[in-house]
N, C-alpha and C positions, 0 to 999 in steps of 0.2 A: 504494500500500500504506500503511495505517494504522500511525504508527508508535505501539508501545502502551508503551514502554521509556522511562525517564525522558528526558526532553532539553530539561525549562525550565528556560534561565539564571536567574537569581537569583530563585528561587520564593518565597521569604518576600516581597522586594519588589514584584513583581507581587499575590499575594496579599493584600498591603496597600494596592498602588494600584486591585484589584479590591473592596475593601470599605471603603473611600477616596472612590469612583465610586460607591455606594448611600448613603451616608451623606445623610441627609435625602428621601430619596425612601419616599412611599408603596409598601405592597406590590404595585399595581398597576403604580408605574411604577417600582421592581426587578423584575419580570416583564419588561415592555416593553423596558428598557433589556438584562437576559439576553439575552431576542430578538433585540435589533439586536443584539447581539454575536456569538451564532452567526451570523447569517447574513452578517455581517460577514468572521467569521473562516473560513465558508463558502465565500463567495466569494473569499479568500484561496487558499484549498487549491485550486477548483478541479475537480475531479477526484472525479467521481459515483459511482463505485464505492466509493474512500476516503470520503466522506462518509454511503452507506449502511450501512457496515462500521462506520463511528462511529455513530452511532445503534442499531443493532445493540447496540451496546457498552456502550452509554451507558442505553437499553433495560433493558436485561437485570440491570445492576448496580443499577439502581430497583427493578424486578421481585424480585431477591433479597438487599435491604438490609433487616433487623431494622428492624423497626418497628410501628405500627397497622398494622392490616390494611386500614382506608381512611381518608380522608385527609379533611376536612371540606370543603374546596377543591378536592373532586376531582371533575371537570365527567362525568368518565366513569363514576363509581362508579355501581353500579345500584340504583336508586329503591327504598326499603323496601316489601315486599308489605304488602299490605291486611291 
């Protein structure tokens, strides 16, 4: 089970050793580097049901965050008509 309820110890310092960890990296390899970390912290958890439940989650709160409606970097957005 996903837990969704607060439960990171000291979240400002994570927070800053996670933007600490991009600092000089291109936006390609802050992409890359996100990547290895999910699937890092992935295979930390384990457990395929909680990992689709996060996605799901994670999903969904993209899908409905105030913003542009498409994204100039967005490989999925669909091709402007003729």
């Amino acid at each position: 089970m996903l837990n969704t309820q607060p439960h990171l110890q000291a979240c400002d310092d994570f927070y800053e050793a996670l933007i600490t960890a991009h600092q000089g990296l291109s936006t390609p390899e802050s992409h890359a580097m996100n990547a290895r970390l999910v699937l890092l912290l992935a295979n930390h958890v384990g457990d395929h049901a909680t990992l689709v439940h996060a996605l799901q989650l994670a999903r969904a709160g993209v899908e409905n965050a105030p913003g542009p409606a498409t994204d100039s970097h967005d490989t999925h957005a669909a091709a402007p008509s003729a």
